[in-house]
Structure formats: C-alpha cells, structure tokens
C-alpha positions, 0 to 999 in steps of 0.5 A: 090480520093477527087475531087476538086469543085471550089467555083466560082460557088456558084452564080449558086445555087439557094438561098432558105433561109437567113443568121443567124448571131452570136457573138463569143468572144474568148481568144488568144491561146484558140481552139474556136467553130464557131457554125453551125446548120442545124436541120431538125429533123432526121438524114440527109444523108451526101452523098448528102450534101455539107458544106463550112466554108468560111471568108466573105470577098470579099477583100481576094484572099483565103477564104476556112476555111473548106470544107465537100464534101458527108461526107468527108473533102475537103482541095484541096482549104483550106486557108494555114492559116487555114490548120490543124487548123480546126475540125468538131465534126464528131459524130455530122454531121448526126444530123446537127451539121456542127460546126468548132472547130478553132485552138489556134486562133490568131488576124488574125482571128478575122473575119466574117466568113459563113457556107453554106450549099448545098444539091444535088438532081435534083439540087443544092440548098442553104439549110442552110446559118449562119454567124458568127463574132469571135471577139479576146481578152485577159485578162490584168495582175492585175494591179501593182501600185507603188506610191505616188512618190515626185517630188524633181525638181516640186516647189509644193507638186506634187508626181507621181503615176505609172500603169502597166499592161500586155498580153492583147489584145485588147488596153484597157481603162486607168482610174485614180480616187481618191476614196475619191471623186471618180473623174476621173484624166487625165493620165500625160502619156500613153504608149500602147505597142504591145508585140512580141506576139501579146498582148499589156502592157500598162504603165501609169503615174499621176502627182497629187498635195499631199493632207492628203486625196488623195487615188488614184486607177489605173484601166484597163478595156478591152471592150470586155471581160468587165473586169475591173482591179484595183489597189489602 
C-alpha cells in the first residue's frame, strides 16, 4: 500500500543545503528533462529516501509534479495536470539521477519548478534542493513575402509589401529592412494572432514609396530560440 504524506510538513525538515537553479528552453509538443542530480559518489539507498518535483509557486492551490517515497511512486497527491505526463529514468535512482522527463509540454508549464531531496535517518533532513526554470517556445514557418504591390487609390508611387509566418510560439519580433542600405522600416501593420493550438501566426504589411534600387527583406526573430527567419 502507497501511504500518503502531506507536503505541508516540509517546514519542519531542517534545511542543510541551498538551492541550484538551471534554465531549460523546450519545443511545444517535445518530452522535456528537468534535471535533477544528487551525487554522493556511490550507489544511495533509496529506501531511506524521498524526492519531490514540485511548480514553485506559492500562488497554486496544487504544486506536486511528482512524487518518490522509499523508491516507489507516490501519485496520492499529484496535480491532475501532471498526471501520466511524468517519468523518472528509474536505471538511474541508485546513482542519484532524480531527473523528471515531462510529457508533450505545453504553455502551461512553463514555470519555475523545485526538486527536494529528503533522507530519513534519526531525523528528516533536506539533502539535496535544485530548481529549474522551463521556458516554452516554437519555431516560425519560413517567412513567405509577396510583393511589391502598387497602390492604385495612393497619389505617389507607393507599393505594398506583405509578410506571413506561422506556429510559433512565443510573439516574435517583426522586422522590415531595405538590404541596399540595410535600414530598418516601420510595419504600416501588425496583426499577431493566437492559433487554436496555442501558437501564434503573425501577419504584417509595409507601405513604402517605389524606387529603381529598393530591396526589401521581412524578418521574424523568436527571442528565445534566437531564430531569426528571412524572406527577400
């Protein structure tokens, strides 16, 4: 029988090391490791052991991600969020390696989430505490732009370029440049737009005055993949 041990009473453990903190960058839909390791140099006995993957976040009425009580799963208080979306690489336990692989992520878990590590001997103490931050993103579509287009109702010789691009995540950055001088253009108009799947596509126009020289290039940069797409 699994027994169930509330969290609530982690104030109680006695606190002998600080937290590590790592940056993750994962793809939407992609199975993502949130690394956890407490090496001691040998094989550790699991019986006296408990690991605890939670979202750190005081504002959430459920945080558990996952739960290893003496060397067994605990799902009595896993986040419904979470559940059969979580693994722990189980060859690896005895070595230390409480890494959590998490399932076809998804915006909502783009958070700051804690292992804890405790250990059971005449007392209960904190061996181990690491954090890690899991930031989401996407990659856009190749740009596609079409263009130049005249103006017939504009009194000068203005034409219209157009950008499009798709299924990224997050908002990206927008840029319009004439390559012969390379300078930056403003966007006559932006729409951003959130996709049924949680992605955004993102549309974008330019009204420029013809010249003989003009080459104009769209580009969609997505911060924090630092992927930056083109079209000319």
């Amino acid at each position: 029988l699994r027994r169930k041990i509330s969290l609530c009473s982690f104030s109680l453990f006695i606190s002998v090391v600080t937290a590590l903190e790592k940056m993750i960058i994962s793809k939407l839909g992609d199975n993502t490791k949130l690394s956890c390791i407490y090496s001691q140099g040998g094989k550790l006995h699991l019986d006296n052991l408990r690991v605890y993957w939670q979202v750190d976040d005081p504002q959430e009425k459920c945080s558990v991600v996952y739960a290893l009580i003496s060397g067994q799963d605990n799902e009595s208080e896993q986040c419904i969020h979470f559940k059969n979306r979580t693994q722990l690489l189980w060859d690896r336990l005895e070595n230390g390696d409480f890494s959590l692989i998490l399932l076809n992520v998804s915006q909502s878990d783009a958070r700051r989430y804690k292992c804890i590590v405790l250990q059971n001997t005449e007392y209960t103490k904190r061996v181990h505490h690491e954090e890690v931050v899991l930031s989401l993103a996407a990659s856009y579509s190749q740009p596609i732009l079409s263009g130049p287009i005249r103006n017939t109702n504009s009194s000068e010789e203005e034409v219209t370029f157009r950008c499009r691009s798709s299924n990224g995540y997050p908002k990206p950055n927008v840029y319009w440049i004439n390559k012969t001088d390379n300078r930056h253009l403003n966007s006559s108009e932006l729409k951003i737009t959130l996709q049924t799947d949680g992605t955004y596509s993102v549309f974008s126009t330019l009204k420029i005055k013809a010249t003989s020289n003009m080459q104009i290039e769209c580009s969609i940069k997505n911060e924090i993949l630092q992927e930056n797409l083109s079209a000319n």
